[in-house]
N, CA, C and O atoms as CSV, one atom per row, in Angstrom:
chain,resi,resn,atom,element,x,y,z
A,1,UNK,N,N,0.850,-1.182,0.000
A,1,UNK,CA,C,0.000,0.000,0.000
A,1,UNK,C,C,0.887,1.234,0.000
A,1,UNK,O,O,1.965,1.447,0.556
A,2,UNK,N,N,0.294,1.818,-0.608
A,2,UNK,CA,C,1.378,3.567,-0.958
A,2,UNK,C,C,0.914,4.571,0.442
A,2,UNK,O,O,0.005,4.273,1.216
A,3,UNK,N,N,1.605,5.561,0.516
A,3,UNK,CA,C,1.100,6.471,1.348
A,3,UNK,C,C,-0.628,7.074,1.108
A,3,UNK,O,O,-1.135,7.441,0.048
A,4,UNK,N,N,-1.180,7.020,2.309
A,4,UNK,CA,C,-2.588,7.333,1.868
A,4,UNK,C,C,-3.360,8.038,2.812
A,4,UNK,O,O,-3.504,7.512,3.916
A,5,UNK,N,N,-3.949,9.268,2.559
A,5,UNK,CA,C,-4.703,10.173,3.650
A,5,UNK,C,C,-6.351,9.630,3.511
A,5,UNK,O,O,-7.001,9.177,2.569
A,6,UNK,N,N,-6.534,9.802,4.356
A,6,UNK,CA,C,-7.862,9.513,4.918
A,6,UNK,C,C,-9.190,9.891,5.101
A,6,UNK,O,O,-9.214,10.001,6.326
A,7,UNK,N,N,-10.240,10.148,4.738
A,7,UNK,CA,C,-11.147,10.878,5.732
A,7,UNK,C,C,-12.255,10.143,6.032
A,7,UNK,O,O,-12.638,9.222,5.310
A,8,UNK,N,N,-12.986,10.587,7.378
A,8,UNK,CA,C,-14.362,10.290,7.822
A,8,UNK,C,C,-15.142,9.694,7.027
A,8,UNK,O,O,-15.674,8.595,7.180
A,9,UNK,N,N,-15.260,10.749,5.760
A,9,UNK,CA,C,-16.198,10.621,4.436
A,9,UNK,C,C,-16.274,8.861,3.955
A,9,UNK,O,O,-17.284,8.276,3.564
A,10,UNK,N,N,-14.828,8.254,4.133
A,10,UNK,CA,C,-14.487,7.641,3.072
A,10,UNK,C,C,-14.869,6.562,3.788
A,10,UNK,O,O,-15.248,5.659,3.042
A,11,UNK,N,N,-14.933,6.244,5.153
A,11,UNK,CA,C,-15.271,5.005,5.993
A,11,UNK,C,C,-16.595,4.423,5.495
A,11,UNK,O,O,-17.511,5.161,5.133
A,12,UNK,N,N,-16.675,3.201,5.484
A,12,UNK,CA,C,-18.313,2.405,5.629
A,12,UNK,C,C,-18.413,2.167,6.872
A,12,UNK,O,O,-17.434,1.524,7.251
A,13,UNK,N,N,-19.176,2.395,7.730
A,13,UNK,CA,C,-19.614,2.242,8.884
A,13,UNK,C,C,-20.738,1.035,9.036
A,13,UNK,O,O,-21.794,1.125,8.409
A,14,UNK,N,N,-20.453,-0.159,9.940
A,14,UNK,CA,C,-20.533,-1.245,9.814
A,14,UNK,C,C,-20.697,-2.049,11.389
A,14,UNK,O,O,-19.679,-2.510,11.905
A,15,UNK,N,N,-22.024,-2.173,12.084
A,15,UNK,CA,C,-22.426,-2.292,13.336
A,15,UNK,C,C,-20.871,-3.054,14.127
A,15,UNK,O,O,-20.385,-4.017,13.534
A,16,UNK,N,N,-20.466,-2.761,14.903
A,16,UNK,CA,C,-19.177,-3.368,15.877
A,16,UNK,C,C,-19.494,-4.364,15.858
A,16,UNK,O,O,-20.678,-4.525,16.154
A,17,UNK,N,N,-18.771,-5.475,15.552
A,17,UNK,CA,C,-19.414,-7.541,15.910
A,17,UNK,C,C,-19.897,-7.422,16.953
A,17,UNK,O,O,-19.633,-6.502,17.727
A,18,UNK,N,N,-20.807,-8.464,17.196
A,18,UNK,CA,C,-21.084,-8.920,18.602
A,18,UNK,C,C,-21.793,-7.614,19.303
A,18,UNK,O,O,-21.792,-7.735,20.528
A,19,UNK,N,N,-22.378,-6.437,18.858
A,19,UNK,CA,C,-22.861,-5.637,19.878
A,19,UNK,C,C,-24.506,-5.155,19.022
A,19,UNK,O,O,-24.909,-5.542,17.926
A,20,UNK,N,N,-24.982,-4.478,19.717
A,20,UNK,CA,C,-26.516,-4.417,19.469
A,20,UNK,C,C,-26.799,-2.654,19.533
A,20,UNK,O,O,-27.720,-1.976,19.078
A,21,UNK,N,N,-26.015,-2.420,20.029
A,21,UNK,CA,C,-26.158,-1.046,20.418
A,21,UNK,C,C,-25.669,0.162,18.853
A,21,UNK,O,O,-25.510,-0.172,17.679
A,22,UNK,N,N,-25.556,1.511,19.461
A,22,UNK,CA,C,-25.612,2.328,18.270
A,22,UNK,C,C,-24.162,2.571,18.177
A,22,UNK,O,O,-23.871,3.728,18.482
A,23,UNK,N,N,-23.305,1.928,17.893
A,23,UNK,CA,C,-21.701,1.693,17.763
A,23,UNK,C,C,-21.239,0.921,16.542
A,23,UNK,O,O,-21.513,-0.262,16.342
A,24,UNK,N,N,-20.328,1.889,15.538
A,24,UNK,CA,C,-20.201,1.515,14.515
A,24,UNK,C,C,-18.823,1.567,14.022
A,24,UNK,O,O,-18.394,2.720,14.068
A,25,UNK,N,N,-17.940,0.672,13.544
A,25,UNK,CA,C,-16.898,0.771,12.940
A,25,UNK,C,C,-16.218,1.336,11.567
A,25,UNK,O,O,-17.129,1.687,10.817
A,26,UNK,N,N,-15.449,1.462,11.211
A,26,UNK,CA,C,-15.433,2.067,9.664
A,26,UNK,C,C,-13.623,1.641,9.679
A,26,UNK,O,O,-12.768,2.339,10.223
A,27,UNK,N,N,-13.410,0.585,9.080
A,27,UNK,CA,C,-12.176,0.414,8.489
A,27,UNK,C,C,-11.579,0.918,7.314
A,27,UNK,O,O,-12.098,0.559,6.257
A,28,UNK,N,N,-10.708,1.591,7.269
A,28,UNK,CA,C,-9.940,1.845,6.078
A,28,UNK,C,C,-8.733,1.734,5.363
A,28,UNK,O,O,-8.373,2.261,4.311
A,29,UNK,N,N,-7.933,0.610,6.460
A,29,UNK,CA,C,-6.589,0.239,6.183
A,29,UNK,C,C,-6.745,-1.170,7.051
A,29,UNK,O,O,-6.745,-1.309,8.274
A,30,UNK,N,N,-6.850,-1.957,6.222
A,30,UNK,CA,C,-7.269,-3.726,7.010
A,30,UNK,C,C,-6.123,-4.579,6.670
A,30,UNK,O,O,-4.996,-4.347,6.232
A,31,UNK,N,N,-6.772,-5.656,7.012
A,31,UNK,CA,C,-6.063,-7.037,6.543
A,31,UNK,C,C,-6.283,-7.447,4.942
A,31,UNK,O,O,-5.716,-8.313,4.275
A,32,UNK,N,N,-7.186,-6.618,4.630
A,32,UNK,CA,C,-7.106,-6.541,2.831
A,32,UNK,C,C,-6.676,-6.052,1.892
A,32,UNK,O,O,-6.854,-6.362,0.715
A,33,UNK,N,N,-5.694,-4.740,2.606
A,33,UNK,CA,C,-5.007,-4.188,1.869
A,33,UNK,C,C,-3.377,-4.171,2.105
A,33,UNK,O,O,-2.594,-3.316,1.693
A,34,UNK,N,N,-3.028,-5.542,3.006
A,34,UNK,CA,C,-1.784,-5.744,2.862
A,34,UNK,C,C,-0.811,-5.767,4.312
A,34,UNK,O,O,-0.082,-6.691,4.676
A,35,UNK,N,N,-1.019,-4.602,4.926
A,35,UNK,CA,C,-0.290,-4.001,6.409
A,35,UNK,C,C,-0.750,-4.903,7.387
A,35,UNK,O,O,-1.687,-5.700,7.333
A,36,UNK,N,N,0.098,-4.641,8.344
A,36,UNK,CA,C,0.302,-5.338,9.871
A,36,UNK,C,C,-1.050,-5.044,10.460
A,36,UNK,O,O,-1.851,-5.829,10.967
A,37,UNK,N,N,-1.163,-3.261,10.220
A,37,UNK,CA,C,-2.654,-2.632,11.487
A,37,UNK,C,C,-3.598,-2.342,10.673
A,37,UNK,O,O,-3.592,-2.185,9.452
A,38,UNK,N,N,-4.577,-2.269,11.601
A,38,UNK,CA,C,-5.747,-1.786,11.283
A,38,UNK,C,C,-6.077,-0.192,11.646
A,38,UNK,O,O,-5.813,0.305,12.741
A,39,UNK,N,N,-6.622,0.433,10.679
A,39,UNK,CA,C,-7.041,1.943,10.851
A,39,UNK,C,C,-8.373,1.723,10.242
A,39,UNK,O,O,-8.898,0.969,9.422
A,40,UNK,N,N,-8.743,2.899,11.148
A,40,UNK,CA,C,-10.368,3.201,11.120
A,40,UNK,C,C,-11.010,3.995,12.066
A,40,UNK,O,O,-10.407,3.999,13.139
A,41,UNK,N,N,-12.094,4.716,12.042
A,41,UNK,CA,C,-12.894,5.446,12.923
A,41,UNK,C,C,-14.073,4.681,13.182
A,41,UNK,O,O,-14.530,3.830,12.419
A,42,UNK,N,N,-14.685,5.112,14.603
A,42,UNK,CA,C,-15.290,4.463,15.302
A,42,UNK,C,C,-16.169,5.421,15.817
A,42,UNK,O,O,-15.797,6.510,16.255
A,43,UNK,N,N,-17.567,4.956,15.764
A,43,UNK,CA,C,-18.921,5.853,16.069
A,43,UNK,C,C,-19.637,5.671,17.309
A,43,UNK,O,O,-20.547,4.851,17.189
A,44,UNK,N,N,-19.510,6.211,18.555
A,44,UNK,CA,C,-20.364,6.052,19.616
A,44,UNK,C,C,-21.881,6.727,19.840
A,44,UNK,O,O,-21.938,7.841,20.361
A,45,UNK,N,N,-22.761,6.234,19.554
A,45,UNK,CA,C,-24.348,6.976,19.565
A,45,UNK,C,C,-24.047,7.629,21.448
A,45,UNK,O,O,-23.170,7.517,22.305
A,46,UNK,N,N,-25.313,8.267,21.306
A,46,UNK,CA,C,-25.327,8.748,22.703
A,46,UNK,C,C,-25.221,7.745,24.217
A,46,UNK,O,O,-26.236,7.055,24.309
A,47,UNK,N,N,-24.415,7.563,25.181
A,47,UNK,CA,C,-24.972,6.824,25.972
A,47,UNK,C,C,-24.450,5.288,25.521
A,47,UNK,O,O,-24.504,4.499,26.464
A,48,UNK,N,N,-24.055,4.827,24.512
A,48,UNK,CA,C,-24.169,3.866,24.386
A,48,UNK,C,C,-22.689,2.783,25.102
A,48,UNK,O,O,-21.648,3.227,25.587
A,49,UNK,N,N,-23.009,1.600,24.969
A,49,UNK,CA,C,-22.116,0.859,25.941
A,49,UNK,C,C,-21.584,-0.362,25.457
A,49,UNK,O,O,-22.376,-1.297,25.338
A,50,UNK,N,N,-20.191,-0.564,25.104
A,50,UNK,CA,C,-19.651,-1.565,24.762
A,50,UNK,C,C,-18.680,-2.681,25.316
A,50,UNK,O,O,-17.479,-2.413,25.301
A,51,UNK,N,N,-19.112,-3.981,25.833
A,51,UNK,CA,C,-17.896,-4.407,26.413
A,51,UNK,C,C,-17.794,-5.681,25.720
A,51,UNK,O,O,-18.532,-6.524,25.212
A,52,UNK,N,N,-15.840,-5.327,26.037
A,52,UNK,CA,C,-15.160,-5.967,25.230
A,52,UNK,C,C,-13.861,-6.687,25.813
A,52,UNK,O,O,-13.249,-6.124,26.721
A,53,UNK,N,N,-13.394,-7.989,25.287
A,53,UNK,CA,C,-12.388,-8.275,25.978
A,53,UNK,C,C,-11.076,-7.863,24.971
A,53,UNK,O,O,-11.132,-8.758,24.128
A,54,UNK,N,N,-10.374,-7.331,24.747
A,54,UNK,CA,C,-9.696,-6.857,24.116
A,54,UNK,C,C,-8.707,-7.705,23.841
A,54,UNK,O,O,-7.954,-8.030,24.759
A,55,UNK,N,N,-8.477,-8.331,22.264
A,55,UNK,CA,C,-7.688,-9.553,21.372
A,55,UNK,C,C,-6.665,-8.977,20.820
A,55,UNK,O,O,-5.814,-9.826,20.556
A,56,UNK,N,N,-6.324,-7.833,20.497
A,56,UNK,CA,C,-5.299,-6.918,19.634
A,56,UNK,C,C,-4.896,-6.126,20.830
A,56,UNK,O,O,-5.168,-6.343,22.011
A,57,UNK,N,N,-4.028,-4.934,20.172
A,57,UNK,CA,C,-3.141,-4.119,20.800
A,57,UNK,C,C,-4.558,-2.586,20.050
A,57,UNK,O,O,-4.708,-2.338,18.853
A,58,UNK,N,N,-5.211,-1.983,21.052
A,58,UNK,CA,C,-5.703,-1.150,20.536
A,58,UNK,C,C,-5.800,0.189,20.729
A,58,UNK,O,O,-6.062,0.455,21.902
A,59,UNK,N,N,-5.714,0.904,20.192
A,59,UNK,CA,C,-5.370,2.595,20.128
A,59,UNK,C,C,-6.326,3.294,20.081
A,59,UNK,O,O,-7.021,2.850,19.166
A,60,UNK,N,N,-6.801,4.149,20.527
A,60,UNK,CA,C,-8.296,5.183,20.422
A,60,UNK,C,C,-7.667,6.374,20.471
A,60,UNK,O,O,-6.717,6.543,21.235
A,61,UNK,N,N,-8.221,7.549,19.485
A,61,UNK,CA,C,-8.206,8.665,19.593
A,61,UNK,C,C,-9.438,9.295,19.806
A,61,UNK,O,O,-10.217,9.112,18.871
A,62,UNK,N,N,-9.874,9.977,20.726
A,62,UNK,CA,C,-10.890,10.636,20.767
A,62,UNK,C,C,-11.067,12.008,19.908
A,62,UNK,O,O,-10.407,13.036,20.067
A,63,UNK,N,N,-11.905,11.833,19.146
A,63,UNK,CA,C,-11.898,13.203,17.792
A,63,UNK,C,C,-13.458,14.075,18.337
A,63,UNK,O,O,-13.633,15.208,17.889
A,64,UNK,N,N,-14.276,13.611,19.074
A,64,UNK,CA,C,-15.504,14.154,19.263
A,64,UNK,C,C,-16.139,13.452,20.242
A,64,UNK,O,O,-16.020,12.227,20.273
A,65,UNK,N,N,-16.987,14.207,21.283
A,65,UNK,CA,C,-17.759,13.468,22.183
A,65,UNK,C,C,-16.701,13.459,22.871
A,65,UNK,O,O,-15.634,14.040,22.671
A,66,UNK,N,N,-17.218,12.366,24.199
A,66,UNK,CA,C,-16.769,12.278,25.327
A,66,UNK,C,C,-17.041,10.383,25.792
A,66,UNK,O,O,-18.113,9.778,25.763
A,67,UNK,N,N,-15.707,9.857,26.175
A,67,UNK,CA,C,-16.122,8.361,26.545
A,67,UNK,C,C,-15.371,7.913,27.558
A,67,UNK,O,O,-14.197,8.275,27.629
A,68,UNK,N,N,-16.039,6.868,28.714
A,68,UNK,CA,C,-15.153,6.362,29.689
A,68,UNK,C,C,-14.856,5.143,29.349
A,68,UNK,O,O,-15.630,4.328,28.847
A,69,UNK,N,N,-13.221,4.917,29.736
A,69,UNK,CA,C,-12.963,3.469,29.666
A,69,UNK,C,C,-12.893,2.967,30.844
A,69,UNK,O,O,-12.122,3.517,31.631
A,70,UNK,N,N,-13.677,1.781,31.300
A,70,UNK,CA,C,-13.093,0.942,32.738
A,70,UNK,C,C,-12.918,-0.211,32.453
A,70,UNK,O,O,-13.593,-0.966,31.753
A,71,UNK,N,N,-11.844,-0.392,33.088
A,71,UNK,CA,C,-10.968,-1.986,33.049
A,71,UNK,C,C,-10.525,-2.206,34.951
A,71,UNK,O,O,-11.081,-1.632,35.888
A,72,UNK,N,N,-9.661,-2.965,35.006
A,72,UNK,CA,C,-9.764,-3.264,36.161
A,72,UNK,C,C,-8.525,-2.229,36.843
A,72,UNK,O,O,-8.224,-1.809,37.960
A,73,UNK,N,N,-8.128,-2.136,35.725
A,73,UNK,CA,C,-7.170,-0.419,36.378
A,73,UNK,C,C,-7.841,0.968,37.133
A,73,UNK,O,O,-7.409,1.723,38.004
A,74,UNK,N,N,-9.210,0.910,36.297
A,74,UNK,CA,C,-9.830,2.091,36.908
A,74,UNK,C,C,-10.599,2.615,35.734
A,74,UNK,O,O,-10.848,1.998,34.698
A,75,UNK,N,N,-10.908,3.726,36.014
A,75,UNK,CA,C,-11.837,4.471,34.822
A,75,UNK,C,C,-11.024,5.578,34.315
A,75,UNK,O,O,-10.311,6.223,35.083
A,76,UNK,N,N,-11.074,5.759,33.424
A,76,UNK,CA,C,-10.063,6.900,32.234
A,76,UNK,C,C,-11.615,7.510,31.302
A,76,UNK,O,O,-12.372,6.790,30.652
A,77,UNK,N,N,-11.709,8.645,31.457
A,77,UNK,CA,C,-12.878,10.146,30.375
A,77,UNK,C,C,-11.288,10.338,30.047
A,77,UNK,O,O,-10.212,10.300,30.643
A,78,UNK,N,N,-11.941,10.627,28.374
A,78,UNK,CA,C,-11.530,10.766,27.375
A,78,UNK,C,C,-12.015,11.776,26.343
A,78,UNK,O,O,-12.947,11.450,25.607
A,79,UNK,N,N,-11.500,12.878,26.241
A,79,UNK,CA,C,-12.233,13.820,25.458
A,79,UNK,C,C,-11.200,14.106,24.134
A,79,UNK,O,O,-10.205,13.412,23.927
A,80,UNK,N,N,-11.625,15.290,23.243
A,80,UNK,CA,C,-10.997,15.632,22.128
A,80,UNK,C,C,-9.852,15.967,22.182
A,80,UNK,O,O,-9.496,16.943,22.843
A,81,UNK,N,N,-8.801,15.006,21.294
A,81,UNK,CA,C,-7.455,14.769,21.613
A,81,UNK,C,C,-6.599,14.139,22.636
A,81,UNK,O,O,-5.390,14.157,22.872
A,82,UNK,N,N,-7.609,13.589,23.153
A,82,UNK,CA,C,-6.943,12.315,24.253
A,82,UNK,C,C,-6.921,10.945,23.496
A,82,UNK,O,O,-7.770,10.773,22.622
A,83,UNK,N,N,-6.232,10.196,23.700
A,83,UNK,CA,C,-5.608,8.589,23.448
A,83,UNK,C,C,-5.796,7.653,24.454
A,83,UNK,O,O,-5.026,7.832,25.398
A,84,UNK,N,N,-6.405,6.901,24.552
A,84,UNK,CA,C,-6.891,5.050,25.074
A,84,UNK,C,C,-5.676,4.344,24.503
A,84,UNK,O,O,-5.609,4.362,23.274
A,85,UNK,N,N,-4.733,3.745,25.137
A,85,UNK,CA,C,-4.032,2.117,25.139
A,85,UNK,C,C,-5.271,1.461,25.789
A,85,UNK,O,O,-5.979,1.906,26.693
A,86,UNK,N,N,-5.380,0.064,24.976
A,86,UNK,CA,C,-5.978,-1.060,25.226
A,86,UNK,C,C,-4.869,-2.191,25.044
A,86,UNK,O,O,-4.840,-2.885,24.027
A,87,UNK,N,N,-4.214,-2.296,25.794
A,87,UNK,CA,C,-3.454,-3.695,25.518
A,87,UNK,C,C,-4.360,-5.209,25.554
A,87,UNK,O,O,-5.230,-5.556,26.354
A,88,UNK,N,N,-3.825,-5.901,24.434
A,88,UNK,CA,C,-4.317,-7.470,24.473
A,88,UNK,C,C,-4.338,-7.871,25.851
A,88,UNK,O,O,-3.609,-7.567,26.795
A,89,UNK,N,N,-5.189,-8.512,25.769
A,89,UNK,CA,C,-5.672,-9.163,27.317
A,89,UNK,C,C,-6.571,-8.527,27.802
A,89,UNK,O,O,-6.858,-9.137,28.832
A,90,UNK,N,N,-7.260,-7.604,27.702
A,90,UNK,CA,C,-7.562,-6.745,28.946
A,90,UNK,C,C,-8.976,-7.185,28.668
A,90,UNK,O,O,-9.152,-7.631,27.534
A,91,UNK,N,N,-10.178,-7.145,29.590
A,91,UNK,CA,C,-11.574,-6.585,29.451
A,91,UNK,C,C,-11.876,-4.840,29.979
A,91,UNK,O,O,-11.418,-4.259,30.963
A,92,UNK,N,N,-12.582,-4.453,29.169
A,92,UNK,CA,C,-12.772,-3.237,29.145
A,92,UNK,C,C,-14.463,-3.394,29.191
A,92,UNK,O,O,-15.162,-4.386,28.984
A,93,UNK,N,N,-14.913,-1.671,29.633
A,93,UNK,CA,C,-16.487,-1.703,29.008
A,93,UNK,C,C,-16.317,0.281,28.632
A,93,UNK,O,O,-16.227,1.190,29.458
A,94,UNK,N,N,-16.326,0.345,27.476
A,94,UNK,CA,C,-16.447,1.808,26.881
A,94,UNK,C,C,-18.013,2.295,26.776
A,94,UNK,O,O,-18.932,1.797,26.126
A,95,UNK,N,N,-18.000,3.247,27.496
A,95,UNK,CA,C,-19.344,3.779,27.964
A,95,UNK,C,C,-18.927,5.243,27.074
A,95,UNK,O,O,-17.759,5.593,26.909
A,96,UNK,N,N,-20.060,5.965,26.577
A,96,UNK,CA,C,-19.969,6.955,25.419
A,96,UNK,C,C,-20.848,7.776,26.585
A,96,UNK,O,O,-21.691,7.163,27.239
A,97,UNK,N,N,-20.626,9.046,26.781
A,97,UNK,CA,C,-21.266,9.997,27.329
A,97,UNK,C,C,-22.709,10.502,26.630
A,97,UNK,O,O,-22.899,9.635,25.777
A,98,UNK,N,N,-23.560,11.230,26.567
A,98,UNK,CA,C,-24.337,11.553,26.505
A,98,UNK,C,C,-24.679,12.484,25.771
A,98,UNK,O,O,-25.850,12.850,25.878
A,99,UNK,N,N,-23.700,13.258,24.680
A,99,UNK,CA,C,-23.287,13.723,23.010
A,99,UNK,C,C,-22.686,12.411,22.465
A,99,UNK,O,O,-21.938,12.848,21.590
A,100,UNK,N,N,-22.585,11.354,22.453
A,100,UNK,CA,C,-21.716,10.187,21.505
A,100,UNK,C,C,-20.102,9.944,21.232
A,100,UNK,O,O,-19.427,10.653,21.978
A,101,UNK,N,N,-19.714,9.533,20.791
A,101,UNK,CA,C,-18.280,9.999,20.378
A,101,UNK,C,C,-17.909,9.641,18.860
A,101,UNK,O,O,-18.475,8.857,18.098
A,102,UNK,N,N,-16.711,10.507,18.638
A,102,UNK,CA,C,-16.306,10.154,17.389
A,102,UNK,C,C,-14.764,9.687,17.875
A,102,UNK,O,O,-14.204,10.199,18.844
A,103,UNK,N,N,-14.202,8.684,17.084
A,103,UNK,CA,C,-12.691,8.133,17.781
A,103,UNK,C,C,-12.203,8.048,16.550
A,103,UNK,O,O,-12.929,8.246,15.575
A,104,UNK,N,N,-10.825,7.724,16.431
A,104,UNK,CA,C,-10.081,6.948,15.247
A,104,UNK,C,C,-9.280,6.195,16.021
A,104,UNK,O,O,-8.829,6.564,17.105
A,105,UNK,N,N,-8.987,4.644,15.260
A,105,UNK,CA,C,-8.514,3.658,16.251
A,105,UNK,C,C,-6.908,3.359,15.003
A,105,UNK,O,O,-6.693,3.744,13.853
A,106,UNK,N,N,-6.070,2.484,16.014
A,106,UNK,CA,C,-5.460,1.543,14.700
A,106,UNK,C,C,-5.041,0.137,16.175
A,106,UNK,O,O,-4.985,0.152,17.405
A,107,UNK,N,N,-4.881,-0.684,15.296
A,107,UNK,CA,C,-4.888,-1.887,16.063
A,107,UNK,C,C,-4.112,-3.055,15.243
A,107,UNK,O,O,-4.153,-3.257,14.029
A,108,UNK,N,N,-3.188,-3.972,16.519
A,108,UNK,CA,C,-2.073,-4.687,15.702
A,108,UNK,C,C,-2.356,-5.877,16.760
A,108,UNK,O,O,-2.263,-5.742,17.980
A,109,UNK,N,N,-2.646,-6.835,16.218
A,109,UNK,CA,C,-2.911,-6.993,14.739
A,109,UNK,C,C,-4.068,-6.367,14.512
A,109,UNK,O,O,-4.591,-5.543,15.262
A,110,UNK,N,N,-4.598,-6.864,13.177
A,110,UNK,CA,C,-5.499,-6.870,12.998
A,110,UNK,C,C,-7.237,-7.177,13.596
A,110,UNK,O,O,-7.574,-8.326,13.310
A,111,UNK,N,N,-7.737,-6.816,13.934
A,111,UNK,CA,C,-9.061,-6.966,14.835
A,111,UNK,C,C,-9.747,-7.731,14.555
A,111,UNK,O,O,-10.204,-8.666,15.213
A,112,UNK,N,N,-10.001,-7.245,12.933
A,112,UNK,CA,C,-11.471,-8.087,12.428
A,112,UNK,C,C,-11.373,-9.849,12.227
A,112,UNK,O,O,-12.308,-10.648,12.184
A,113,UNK,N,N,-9.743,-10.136,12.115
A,113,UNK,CA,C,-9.888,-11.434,12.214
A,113,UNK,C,C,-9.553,-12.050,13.572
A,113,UNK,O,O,-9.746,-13.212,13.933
A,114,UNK,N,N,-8.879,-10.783,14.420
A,114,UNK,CA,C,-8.787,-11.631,15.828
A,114,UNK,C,C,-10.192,-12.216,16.474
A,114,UNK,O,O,-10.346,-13.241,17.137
A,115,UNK,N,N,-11.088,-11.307,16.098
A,115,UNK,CA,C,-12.411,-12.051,16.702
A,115,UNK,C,C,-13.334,-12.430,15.932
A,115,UNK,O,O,-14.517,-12.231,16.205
A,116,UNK,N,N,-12.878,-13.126,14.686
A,116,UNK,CA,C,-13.641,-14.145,13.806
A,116,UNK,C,C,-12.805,-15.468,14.304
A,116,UNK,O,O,-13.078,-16.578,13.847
């Protein structure tokens, strides 16, 4: 893959596996186009709540909204221009505040086949 910029626009947004809620993924640099990580932005509806045991090495940027992470470390709010480590292993539950959030993630390996 060549050098390549990105935007919001360009994501398909695509319900998170395994969840029911208003949380949506959007990959744009996968396991299909060649590289080690995964890049993509990630959609939190208002309020909404995701837990997860975490299979990859995963990165969050918070771009919009507001979200808490708790793991057994503690709870981490996360606002615009803050960063989430999720190291493999962990269980987490990401709770989205009450405007939603907007994130951009990248994750190594790859995600979508760690939890297929």
């Amino acid at each position: 893959m060549k050098v390549t910029k990105f935007t919001m626009a360009e994501a398909a947004f695509e319900r998170s596996p395994g969840q029911d809620g208003d949380i949506f993924t959007g990959n744009l640099a996968d396991e299909r186009h060649g590289g080690p990580i995964t890049v993509g932005y990630g959609r939190y509806g208002p309020d909404s709540r995701l837990e997860a045991d975490i299979v990859v090495d995963d990165v969050m940027i918070v771009l919009e909204g507001r979200l808490t992470v708790t793991s057994e470390a503690g709870d981490h709010t996360a606002g615009p221009g803050d960063i989430v480590y999720m190291p493999k292993g962990n269980s987490v539950t990401i709770l989205a505040h009450a405007e939603g959030a907007v994130t951009a993630y990248v994750t190594y390996p790859h995600w979508r086949v760690a939890v297929s």
